[in-house]
C-alpha positions as MATLAB code, in Angstrom:
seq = 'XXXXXXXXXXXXXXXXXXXXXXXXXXXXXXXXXXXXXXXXXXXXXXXXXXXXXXXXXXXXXXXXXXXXXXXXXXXXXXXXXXXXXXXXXXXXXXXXXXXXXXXXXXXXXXXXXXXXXXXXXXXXXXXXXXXXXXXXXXXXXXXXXXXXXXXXXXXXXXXXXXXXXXXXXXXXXXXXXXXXXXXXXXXXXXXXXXXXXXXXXXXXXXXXXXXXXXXXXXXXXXXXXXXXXXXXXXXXXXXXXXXXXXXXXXXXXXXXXXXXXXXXXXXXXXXXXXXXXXXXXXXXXXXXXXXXXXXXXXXXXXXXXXXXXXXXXXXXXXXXXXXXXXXXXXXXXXXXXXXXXXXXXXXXXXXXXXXXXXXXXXXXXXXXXXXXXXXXXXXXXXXXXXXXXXXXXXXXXXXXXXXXXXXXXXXXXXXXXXXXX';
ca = [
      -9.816   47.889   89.860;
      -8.631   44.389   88.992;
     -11.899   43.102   88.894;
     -13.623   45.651   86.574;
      -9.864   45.460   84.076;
     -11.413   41.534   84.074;
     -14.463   42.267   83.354;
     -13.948   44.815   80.590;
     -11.295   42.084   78.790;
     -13.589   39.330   78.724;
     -16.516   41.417   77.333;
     -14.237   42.426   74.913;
     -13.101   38.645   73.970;
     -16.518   37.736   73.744;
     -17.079   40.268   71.491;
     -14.509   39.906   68.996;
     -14.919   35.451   69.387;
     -19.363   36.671   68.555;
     -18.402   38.982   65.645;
     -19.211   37.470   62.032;
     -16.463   36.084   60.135;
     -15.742   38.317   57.423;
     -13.558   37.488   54.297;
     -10.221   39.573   53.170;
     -12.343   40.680   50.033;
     -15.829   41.161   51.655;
     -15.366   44.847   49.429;
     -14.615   43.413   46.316;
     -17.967   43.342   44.491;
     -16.275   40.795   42.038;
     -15.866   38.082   44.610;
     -11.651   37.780   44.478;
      -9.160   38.527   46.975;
      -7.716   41.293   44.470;
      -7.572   41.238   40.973;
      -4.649   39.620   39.498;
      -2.349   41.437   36.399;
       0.647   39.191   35.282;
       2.946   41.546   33.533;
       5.962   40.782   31.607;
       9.023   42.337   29.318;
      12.562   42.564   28.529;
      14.023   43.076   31.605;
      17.789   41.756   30.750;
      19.659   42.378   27.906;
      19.918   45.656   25.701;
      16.741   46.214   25.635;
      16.033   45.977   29.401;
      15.113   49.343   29.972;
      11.510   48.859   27.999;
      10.216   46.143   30.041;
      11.643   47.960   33.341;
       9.254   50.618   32.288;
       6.862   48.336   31.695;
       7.094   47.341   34.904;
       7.429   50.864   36.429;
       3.944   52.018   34.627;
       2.047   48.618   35.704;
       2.994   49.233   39.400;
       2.575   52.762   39.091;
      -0.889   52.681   37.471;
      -1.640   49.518   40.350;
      -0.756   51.903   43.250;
      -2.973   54.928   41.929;
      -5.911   52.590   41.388;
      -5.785   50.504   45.098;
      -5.622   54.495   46.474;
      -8.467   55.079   44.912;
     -10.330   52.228   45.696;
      -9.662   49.638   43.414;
     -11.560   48.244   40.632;
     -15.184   48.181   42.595;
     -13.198   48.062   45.526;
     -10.955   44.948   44.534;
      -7.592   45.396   44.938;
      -5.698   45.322   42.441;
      -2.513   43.029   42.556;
       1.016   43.074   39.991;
       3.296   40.393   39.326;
       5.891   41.065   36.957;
       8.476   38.213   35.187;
      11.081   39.092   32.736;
      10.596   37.230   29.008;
      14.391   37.722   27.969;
      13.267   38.928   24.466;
      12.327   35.726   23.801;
       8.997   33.568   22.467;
      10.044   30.203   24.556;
      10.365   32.526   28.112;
       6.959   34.534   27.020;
       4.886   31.641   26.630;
       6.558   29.951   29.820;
       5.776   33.122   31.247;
       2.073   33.487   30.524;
       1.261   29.844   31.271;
       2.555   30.146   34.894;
       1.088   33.684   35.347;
      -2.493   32.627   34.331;
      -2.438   28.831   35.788;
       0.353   29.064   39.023;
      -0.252   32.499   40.134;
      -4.192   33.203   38.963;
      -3.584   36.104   36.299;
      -7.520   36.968   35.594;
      -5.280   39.731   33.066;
      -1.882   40.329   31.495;
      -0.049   42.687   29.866;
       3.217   44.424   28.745;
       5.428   42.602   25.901;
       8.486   44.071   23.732;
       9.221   41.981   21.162;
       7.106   40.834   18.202;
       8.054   37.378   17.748;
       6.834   37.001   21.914;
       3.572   38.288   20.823;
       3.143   36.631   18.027;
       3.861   33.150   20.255;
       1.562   34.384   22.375;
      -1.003   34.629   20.632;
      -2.885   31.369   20.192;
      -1.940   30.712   23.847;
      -3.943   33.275   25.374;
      -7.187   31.922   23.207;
      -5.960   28.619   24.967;
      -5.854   30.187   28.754;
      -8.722   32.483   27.796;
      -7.031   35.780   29.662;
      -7.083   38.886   27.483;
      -3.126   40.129   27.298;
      -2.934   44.256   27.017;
      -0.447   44.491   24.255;
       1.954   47.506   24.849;
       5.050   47.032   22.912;
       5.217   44.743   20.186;
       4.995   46.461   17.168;
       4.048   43.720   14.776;
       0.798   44.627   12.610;
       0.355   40.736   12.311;
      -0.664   40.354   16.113;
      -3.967   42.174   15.081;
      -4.249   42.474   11.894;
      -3.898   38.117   11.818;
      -4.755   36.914   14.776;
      -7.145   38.849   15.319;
      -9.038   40.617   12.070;
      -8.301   37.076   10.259;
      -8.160   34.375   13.193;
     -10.317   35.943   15.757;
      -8.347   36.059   18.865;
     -10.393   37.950   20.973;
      -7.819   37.308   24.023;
      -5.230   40.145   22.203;
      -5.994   43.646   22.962;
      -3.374   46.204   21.444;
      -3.035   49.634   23.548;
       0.227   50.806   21.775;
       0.657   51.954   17.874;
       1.839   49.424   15.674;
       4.424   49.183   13.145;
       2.500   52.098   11.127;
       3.858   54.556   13.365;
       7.522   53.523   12.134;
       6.331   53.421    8.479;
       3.603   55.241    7.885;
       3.935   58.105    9.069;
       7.469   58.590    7.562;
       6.289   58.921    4.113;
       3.959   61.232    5.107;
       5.901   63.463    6.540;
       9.172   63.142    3.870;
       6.960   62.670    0.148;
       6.545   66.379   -0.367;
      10.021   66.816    0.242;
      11.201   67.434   -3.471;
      14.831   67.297   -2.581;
      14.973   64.266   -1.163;
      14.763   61.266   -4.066;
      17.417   58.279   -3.090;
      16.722   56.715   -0.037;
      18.623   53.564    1.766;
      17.804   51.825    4.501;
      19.879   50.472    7.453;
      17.738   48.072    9.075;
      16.630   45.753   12.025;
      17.699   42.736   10.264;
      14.675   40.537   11.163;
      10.768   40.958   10.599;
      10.511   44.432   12.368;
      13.163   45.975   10.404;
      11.768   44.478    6.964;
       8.250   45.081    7.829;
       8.727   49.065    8.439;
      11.222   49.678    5.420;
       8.387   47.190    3.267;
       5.911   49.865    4.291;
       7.510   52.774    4.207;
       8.746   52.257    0.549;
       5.036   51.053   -0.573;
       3.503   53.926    1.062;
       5.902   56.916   -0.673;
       6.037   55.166   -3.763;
       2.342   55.786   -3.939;
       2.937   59.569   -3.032;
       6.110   59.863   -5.062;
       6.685   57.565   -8.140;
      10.023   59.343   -8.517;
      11.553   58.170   -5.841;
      14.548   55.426   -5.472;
      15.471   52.906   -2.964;
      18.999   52.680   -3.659;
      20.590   50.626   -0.745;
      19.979   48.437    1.909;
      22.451   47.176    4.916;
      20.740   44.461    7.770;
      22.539   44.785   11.130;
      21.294   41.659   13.310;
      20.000   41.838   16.997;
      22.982   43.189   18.865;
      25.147   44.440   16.515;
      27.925   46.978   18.056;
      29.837   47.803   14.956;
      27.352   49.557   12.276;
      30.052   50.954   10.585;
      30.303   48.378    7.806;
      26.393   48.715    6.964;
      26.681   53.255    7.001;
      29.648   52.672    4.568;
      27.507   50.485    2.617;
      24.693   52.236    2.052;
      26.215   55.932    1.499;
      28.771   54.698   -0.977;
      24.912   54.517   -2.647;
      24.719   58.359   -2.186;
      21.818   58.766   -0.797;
      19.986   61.726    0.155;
      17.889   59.933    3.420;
      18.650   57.030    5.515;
      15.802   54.866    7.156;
      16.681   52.983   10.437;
      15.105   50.679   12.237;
      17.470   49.861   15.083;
      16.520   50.508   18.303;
      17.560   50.884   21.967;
      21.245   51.105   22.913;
      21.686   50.134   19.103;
      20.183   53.238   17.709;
      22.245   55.019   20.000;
      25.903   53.045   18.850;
      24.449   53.775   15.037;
      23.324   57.256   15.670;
      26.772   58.066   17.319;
      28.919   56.104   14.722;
      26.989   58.021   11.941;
      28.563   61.584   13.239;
      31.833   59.665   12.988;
      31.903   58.728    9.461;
      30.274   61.985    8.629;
      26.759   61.258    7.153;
      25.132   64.065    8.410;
      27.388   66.263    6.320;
      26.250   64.006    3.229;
      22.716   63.110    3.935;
      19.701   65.147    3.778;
      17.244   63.550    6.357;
      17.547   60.930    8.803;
      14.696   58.401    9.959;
      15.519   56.887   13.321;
      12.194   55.246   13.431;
      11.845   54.790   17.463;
      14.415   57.440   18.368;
      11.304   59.880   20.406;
      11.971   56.677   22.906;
      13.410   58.481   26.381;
      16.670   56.198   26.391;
      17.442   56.783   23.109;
      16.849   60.782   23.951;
      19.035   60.092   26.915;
      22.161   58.391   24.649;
      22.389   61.281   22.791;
      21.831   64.136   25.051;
      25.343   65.267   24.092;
      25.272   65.349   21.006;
      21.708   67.269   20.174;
      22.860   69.813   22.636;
      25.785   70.860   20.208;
      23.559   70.660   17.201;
      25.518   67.838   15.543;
      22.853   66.162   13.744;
      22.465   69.466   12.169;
      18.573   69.485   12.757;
      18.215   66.492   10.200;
      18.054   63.791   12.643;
      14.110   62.913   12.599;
      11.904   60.761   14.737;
       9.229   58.906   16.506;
       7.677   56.917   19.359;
       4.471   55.251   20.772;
       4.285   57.889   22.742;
       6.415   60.956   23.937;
       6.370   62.939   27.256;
       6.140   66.286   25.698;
       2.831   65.768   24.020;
       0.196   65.752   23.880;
       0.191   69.569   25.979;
      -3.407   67.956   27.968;
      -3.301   68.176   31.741;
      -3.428   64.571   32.277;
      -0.299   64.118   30.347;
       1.488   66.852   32.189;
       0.152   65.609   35.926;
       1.140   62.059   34.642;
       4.778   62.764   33.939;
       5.111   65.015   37.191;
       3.362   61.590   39.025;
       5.167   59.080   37.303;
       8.861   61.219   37.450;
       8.313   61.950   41.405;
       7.640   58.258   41.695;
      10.841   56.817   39.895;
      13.178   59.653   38.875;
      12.542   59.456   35.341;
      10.562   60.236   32.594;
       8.595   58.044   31.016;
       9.343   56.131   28.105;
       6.541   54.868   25.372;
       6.237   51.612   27.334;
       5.445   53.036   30.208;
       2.613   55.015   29.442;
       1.139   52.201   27.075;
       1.343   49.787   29.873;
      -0.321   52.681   32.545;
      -2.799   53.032   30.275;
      -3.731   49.366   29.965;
      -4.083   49.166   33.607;
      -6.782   51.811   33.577;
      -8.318   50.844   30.012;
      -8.634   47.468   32.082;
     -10.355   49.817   35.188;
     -12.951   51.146   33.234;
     -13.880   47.822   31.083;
     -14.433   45.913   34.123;
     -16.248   48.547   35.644;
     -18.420   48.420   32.540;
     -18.753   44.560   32.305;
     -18.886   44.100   36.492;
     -17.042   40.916   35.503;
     -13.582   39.578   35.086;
     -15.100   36.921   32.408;
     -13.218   37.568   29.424;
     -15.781   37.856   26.390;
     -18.063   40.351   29.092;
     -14.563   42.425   29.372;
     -14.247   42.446   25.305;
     -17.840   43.115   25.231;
     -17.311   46.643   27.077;
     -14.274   47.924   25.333;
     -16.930   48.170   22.719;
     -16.767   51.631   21.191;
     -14.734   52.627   24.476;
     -13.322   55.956   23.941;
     -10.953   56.923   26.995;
      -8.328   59.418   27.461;
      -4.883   58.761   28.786;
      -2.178   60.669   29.080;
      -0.940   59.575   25.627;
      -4.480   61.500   24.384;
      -7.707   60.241   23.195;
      -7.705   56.113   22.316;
     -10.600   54.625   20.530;
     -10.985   50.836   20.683;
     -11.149   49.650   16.595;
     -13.457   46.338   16.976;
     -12.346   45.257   13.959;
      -8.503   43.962   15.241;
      -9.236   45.149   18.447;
      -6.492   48.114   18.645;
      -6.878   51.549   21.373;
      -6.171   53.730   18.252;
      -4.613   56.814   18.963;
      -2.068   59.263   17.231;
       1.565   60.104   18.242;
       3.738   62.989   15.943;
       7.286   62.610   14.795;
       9.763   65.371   15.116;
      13.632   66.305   15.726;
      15.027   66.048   18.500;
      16.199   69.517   20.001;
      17.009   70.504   23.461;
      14.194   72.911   25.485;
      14.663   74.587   28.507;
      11.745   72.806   30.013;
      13.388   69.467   29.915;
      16.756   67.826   30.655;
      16.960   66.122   28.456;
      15.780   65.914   24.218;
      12.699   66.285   23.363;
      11.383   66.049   19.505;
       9.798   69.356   18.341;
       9.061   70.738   14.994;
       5.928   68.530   15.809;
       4.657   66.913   12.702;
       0.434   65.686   13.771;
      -0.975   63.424   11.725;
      -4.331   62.009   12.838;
      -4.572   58.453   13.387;
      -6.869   57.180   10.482;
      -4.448   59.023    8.385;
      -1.923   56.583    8.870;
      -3.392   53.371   10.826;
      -3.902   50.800    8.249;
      -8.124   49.571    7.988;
      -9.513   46.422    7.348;
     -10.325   44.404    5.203;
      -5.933   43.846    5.250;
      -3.830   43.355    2.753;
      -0.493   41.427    2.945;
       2.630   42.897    3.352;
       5.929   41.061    2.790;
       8.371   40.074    6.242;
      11.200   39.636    4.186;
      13.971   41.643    2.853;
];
């Protein structure tokens, strides 16, 4: 018995020493161990929650691929860093992503002035970057309709969806003529409330602009800048705060009674699930008195498609929450990635670029359609009020208002508008 246990383990020694060496990746058709994504966001500070979810949809959307099979069976592989809201750490952060760790892609990115000091790196490290956040029309519409940066991809709506689409919705309301602004007091804030006023002015000559107050980047107290602007007397108020801050403004608002004064009021990212979170309380006893308006980059409860609904059942079973515009943007990236490598069979940039080429894919934030021109995913988002349904637990907007997106996306050729107050 001894003899024949002997036998049997040194055939099977020999075997396994006679076998062919076979590399980790010998499945990847692209010739990599995996396929590396360098993602980064806020992930500390006020806004910390965006480039958390950035993270969450980037692992999430990573996991469902590599169960799938990969990208022609490479693995796909996340690292995520944390660009403290600012342009020094971003830059920092893509340079060690791409040339320490081997980033073939990256994505993610919150804040506008990042992206915009991203930019002409990423033409420097040749590695497209998914944009997913930053809402600055200049990324694309600059760098690259007017400078040709071929290494920025944007998969999330733009400042337009602030702007825009607000003076769509609000010019054929006759009652509403005096507007004032409490804004983002740096180039976001002045950018949407630049927009916004050039766009209904064109719809509604009548209208005035009869106060503006600028709360700066972590302001707690807004109550100076509301007593500011409605000693104007106003009948709508534009804001551009966001995160915990349009929560502290929304809530401080109630306080000094504005919605008892005012007629409308544009929170211009308040469809974002934190922001629905902060003030839970508060829609659920109707004190915004269903005037209390707004938008996102994308919202849970639309669009009513089965990938949207199997996507927030996914992504909530996986992490206990729903998911907020970053998310999905940054999901989405993963897979708009997926499908233009499988396209190009390459991981060289300008073969990548080449096959997002009038790429139409759906996600579950709907249809997006890849604009060549300033290479955007276009896609459209609605605005509504936030209002409590027994489907959710927490707001949701209804009172949908649908606009489509080449309603309200601006088209090249560009013109300039002003990033100043």
């Amino acid at each position: 018995m001894k003899k024949n246990f002997s036998a049997l383990s040194i055939l099977l020694f020999l075997a396994l020493v006679l076998l062919p060496a076979v590399p980790a990746h010998a499945q990847c058709k692209l010739g990599v161990p995996s396929i590396k994504v360098g993602v980064q966001g806020a992930a500390s500070g006020p806004h910390a929650d965006y480039g958390r979810q950035i993270e969450m949809g980037a692992t999430m959307a990573a996991e469902e691929i590599n169960a799938a099979g990969g990208i022609l069976g490479c693995k796909v592989e996340t690292r995520f860093m944390d660009d403290e809201n600012k342009a020094a750490t971003g830059v920092k952060n893509a340079r060690l992503l791409v040339t320490d760790w081997g980033a073939h892609f990256t994505v993610g990115t919150d804040s506008s002035g990042v992206a915009m000091a991203m930019g002409p790196v990423l033409a420097e490290l040749k590695r497209i970057h998914f944009f997913t956040h930053a809402a600055t029309h200049r990324l694309t519409e600059e760098l690259v309709a007017a400078k040709h940066i071929k290494e920025i991809v944007r998969v999330s709506v733009p400042i337009y969806q602030d702007a825009i689409i607000a003076a769509l919705i609000f010019k054929d309301r006759k009652d509403i003529k005096r507007w004032a602004n409490i804004g983002a007091d740096y180039e976001y804030g002045y950018v949407a409330w630049n927009l916004f006023k050039e766009t209904l002015k064109k719809h509604r000559p009548d209208v005035e602009f009869v106060g503006e107050a600028w709360a700066p980047f972590l302001t707690l107290d807004f109550s100076p800048h509301i007593s500011a602007v409605m000693a104007q007397k106003p009948d709508a108020i534009f804001a551009t705060p966001w995160a915990g801050e349009a929560v502290q403004l929304l809530r401080q608002a109630l306080i000094q009674g504005v919605f008892d004064n005012v007629q409308v009021w544009w929170q211009a990212m308040g469809g974002s699930v934190d922001v629905l979170e902060g003030i839970s309380a508060e829609v659920q006893k109707d004190r915004f008195k269903g005037k209390l308006w707004a938008t996102a980059r994308y919202i849970h409860n639309w669009p009513d498609t089965p990938e949207n609904k199997s996507f927030i059942e996914r992504y909530r079973k996986r992490w206990a929450r729903f998911p907020n515009y970053s998310a999905e943007t940054t999901y989405s990236a993963l897979f708009i990635m997926k499908a233009a490598v499988e396209k190009a069979r390459s991981l060289e940039t300008a073969k990548v670029i080449d096959a997002m080429k009038g790429m139409q894919i759906r996600n579950p934030g709907g249809l997006r359609v890849f604009r060549s021109e300033d290479q955007q995913f276009i896609y459209n988002v609605p605005a509504g009020r936030p209002v409590m349904d027994a489907k959710y637990p927490i707001p949701v907007l209804g009172d949908l208002k649908v606009f489509q997106a080449k309603d309200y996306y601006r088209h090249p050729p560009f013109t300039p508008v002003a990033v100043t107050k």
